[in-house]
Each structure stands twice: as C-alpha cells, then as structure tokens.
PABA-940622 format. One record per residue: residue in one letter; chain; x, z, y of N, C-alpha, C in turn. Coordinates in steps of 0.02 Angstrom, whole numbers. Layout:
+------+-------+--------+--------+--------+--------+--------+--------+--------+--------+--------+
| resn | chain |    n_u |    n_w |    n_v |   ca_u |   ca_w |   ca_v |    c_u |    c_w |    c_v |
+------+-------+--------+--------+--------+--------+--------+--------+--------+--------+--------+
|    a |     A |      X |      Z |      Y |      X |      Z |      Y |      X |      Z |      Y |
...
+------+-------+--------+--------+--------+--------+--------+--------+--------+--------+--------+
end
This chain:
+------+-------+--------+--------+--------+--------+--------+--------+--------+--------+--------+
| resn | chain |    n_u |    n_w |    n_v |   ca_u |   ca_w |   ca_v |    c_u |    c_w |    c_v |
+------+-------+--------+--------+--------+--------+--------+--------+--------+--------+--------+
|    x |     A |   -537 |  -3583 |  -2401 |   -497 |  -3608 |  -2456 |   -529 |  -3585 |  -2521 |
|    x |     A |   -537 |  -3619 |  -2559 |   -568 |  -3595 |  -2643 |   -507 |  -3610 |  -2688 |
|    x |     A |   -512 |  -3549 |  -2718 |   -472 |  -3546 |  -2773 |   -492 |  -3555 |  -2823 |
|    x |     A |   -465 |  -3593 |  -2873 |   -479 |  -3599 |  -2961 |   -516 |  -3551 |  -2964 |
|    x |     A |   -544 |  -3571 |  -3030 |   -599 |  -3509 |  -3052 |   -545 |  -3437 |  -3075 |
|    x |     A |   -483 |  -3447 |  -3129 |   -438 |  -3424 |  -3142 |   -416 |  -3368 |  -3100 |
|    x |     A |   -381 |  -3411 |  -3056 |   -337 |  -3381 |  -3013 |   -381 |  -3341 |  -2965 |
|    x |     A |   -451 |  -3354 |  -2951 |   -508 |  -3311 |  -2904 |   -509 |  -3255 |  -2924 |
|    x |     A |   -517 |  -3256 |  -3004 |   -547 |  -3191 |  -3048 |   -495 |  -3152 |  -3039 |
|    x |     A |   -414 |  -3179 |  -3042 |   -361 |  -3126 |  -3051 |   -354 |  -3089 |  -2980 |
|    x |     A |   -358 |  -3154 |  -2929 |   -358 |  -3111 |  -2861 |   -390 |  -3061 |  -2865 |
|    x |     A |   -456 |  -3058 |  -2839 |   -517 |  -3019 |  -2866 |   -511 |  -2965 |  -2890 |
|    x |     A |   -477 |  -2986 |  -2955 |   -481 |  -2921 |  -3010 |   -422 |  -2877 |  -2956 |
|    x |     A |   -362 |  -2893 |  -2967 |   -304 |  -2861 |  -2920 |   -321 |  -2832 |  -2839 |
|    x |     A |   -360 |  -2869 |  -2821 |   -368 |  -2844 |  -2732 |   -423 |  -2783 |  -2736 |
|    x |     A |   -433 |  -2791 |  -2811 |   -502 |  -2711 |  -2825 |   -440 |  -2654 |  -2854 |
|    x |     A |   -392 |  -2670 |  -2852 |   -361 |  -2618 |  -2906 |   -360 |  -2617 |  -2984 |
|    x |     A |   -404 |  -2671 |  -2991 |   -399 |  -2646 |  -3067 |   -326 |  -2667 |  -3087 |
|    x |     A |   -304 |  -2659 |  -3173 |   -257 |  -2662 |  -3201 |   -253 |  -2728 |  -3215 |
|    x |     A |   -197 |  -2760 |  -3240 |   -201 |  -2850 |  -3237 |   -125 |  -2827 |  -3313 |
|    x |     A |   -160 |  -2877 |  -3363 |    -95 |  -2877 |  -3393 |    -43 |  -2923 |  -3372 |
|    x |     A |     29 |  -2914 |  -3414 |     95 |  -2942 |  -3370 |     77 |  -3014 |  -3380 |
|    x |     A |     49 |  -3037 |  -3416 |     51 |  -3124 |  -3407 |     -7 |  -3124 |  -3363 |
|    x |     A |    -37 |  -3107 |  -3357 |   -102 |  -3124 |  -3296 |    -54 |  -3108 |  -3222 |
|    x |     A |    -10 |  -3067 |  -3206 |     12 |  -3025 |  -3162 |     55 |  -3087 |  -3148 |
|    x |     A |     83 |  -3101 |  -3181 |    140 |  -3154 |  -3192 |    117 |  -3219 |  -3159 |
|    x |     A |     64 |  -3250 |  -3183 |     17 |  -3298 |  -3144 |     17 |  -3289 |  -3091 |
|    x |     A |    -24 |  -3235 |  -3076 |    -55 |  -3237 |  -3011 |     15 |  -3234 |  -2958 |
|    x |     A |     55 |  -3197 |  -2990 |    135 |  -3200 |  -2921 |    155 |  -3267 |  -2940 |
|    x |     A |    158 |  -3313 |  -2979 |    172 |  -3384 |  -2986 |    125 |  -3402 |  -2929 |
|    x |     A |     59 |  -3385 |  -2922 |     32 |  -3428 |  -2880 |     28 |  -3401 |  -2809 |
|    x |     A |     38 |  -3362 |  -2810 |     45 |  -3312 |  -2740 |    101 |  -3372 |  -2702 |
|    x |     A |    167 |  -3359 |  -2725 |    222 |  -3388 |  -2731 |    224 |  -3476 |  -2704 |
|    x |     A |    168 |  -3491 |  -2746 |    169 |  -3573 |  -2730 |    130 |  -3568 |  -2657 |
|    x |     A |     87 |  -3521 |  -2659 |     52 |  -3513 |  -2579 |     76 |  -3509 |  -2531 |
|    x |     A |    126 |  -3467 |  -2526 |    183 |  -3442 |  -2492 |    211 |  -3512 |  -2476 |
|    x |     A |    245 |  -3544 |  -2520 |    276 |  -3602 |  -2515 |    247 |  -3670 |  -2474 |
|    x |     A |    183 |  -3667 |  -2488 |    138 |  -3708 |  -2440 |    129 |  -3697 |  -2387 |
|    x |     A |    128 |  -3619 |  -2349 |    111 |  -3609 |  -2312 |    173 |  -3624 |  -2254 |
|    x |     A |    239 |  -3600 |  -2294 |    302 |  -3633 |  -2265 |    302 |  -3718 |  -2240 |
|    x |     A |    271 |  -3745 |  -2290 |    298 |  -3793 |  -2267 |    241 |  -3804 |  -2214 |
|    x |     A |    191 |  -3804 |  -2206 |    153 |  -3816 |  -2180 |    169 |  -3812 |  -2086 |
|    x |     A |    183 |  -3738 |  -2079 |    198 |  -3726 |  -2018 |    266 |  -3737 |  -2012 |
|    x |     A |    310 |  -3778 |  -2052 |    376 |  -3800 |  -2046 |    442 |  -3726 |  -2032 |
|    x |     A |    431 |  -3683 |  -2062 |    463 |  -3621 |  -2045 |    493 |  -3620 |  -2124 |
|    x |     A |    545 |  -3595 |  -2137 |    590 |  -3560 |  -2187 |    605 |  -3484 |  -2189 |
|    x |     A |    592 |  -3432 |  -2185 |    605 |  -3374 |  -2165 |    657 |  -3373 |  -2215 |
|    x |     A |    702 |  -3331 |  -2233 |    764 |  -3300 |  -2253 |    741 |  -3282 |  -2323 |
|    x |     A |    747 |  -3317 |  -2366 |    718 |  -3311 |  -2442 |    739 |  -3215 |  -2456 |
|    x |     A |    782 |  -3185 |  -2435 |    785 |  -3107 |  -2456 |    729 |  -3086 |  -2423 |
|    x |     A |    712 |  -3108 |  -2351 |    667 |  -3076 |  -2322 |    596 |  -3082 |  -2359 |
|    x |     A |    578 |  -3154 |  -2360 |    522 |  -3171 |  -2410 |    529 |  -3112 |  -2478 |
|    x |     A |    584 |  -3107 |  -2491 |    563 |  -3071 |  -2573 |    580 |  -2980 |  -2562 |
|    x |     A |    591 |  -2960 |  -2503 |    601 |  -2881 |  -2483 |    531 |  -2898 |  -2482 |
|    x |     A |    499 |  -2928 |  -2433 |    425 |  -2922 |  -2426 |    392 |  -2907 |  -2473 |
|    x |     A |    387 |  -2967 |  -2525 |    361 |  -2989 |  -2574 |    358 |  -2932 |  -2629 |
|    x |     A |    418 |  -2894 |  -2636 |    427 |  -2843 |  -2687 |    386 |  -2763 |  -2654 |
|    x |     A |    407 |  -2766 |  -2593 |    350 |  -2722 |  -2545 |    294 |  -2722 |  -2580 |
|    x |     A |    251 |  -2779 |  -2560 |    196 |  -2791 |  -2575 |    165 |  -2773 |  -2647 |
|    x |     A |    214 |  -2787 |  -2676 |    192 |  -2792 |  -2754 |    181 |  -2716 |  -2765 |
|    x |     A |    250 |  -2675 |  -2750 |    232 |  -2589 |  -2760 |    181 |  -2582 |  -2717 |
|    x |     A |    168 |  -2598 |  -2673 |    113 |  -2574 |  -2637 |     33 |  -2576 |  -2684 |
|    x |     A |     47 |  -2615 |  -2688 |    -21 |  -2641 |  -2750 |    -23 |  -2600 |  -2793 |
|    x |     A |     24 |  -2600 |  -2836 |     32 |  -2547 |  -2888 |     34 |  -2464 |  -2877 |
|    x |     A |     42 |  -2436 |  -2825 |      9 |  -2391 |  -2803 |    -53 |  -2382 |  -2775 |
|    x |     A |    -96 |  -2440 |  -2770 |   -150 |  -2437 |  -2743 |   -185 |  -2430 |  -2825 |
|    x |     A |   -150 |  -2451 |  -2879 |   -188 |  -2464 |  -2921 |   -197 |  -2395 |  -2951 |
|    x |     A |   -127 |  -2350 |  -2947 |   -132 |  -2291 |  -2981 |   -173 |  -2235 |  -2968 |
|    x |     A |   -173 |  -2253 |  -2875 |   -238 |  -2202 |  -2839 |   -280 |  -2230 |  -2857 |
|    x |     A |   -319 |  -2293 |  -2861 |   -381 |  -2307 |  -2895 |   -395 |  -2292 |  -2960 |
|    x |     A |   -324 |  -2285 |  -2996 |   -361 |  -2247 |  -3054 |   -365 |  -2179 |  -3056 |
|    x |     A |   -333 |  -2146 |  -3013 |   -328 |  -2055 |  -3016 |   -399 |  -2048 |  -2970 |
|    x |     A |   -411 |  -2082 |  -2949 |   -483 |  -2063 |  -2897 |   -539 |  -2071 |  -2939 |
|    x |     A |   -522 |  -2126 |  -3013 |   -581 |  -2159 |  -3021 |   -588 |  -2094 |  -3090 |
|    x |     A |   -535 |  -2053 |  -3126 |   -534 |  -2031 |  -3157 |   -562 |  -1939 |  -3129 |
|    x |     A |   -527 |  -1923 |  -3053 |   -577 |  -1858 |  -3025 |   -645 |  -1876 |  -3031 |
|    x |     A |   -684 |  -1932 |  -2988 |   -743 |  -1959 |  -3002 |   -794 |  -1915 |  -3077 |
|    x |     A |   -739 |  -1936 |  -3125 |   -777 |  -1944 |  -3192 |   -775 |  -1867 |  -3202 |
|    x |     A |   -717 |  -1842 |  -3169 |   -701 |  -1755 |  -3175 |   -758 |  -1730 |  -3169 |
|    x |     A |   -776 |  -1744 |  -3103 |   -825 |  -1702 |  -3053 |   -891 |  -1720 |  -3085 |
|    x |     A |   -907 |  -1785 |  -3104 |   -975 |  -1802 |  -3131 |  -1000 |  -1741 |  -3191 |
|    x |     A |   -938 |  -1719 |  -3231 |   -937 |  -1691 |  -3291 |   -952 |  -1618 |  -3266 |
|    x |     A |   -911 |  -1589 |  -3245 |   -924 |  -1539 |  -3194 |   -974 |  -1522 |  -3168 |
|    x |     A |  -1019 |  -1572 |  -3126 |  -1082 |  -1558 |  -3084 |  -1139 |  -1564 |  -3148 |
|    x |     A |  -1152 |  -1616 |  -3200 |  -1186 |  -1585 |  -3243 |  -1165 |  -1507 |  -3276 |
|    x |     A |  -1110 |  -1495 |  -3303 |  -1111 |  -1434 |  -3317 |  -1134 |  -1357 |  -3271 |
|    x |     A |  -1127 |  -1368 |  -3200 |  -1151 |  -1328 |  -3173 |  -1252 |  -1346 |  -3155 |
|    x |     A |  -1253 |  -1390 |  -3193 |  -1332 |  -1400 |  -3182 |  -1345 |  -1372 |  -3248 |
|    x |     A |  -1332 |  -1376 |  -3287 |  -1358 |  -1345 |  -3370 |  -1327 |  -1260 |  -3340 |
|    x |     A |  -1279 |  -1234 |  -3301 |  -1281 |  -1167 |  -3302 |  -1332 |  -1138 |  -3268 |
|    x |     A |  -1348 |  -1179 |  -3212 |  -1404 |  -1145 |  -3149 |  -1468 |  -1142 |  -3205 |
|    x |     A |  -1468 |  -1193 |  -3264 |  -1534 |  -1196 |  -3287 |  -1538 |  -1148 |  -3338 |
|    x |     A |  -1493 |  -1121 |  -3371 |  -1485 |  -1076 |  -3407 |  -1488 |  -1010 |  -3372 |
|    x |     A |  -1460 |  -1002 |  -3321 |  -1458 |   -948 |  -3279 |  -1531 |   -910 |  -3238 |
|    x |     A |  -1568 |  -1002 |  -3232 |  -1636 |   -981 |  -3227 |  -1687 |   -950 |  -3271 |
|    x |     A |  -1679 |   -980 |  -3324 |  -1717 |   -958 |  -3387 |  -1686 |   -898 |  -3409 |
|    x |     A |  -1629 |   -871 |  -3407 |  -1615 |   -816 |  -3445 |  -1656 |   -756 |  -3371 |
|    x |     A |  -1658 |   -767 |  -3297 |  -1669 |   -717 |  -3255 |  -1757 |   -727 |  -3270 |
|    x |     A |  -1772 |   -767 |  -3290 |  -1870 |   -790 |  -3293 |  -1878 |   -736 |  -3346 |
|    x |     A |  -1841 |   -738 |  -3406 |  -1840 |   -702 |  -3475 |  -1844 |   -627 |  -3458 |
|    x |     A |  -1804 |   -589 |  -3396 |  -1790 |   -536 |  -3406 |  -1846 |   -502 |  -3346 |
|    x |     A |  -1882 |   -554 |  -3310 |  -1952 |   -538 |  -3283 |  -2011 |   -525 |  -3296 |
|    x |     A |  -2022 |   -581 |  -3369 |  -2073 |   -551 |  -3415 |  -2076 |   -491 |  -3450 |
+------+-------+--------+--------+--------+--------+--------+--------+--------+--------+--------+
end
C-alpha cells in the first residue's frame, strides 16, 4: 500500500519517535482512523466502537511513551558523548602532566 507523500512522512516521522506537532498528530489519527474504517469495511466486521477507541487510545499512549524514552535515551546518548570526550582530554592531560614530571 503507498501512502501520500504527507501522510508517509508523518507515519515515518511518528513510527521513529520523533515529536509531531498537534495538527500534524491530528492528521495522521484522522487518517489512521479512516484506515481503520476501511479496513472494517473491507473484512465486513464492526468491532464495538469503545473497543476500537480503548484500543486506539492504548495505542496512542503507547507511542507517546515510546517517544519520551526516545528522547531520554537520545538525550543520555549526548550525556555520555560529552562525558567520554571529557575523560579523553583528562587521560591526555594526565599523560602530559606524568611525561612532565619524568623529564
């Protein structure tokens, strides 16, 4: 199935975690929604519209916690990057100051 160029990018963007503002967010569950709806009719099934939207609201927090660990992971990441240079400028300092006290 191909999706709009649109609606690809928002998937996309969302199934990576990133952040989506509320009218993009808004779209994409508009179109989620109409999918859903096709897919109903398709296989001729109605499920219990609460059930559809317990799911549906599931899903959505689910996402949105995926998004917040992707950002707390993506933000240790940047921790540790900062970190492991700083302990490379100490070893290098640490080297040169023990070279210094050999001469």
């Amino acid at each position: 199935m191909m999706l709009p160029p649109p609606i690809a990018d928002l998937h996309d963007r969302f199934s990576r975690g990133e952040p989506l503002s509320d009218d993009d967010q808004a779209i994409l569950n508009t179109w989620y929604a109409e999918q859903d709806q096709a897919e109903q009719e398709l296989f001729g099934r109605q499920p219990a519209d609460d059930t559809i939207q317990t799911i549906h609201q599931q899903i959505v927090e689910a996402a949105q916690h995926l998004v917040q660990i992707t950002q707390q992971i993506t933000a240790t990441i940047a921790t540790n990057d900062a970190i492991r240079k700083e302990i490379a400028i100490l070893h290098t300092r640490l080297a040169q100051h023990v070279s210094g006290r050999a001469a």
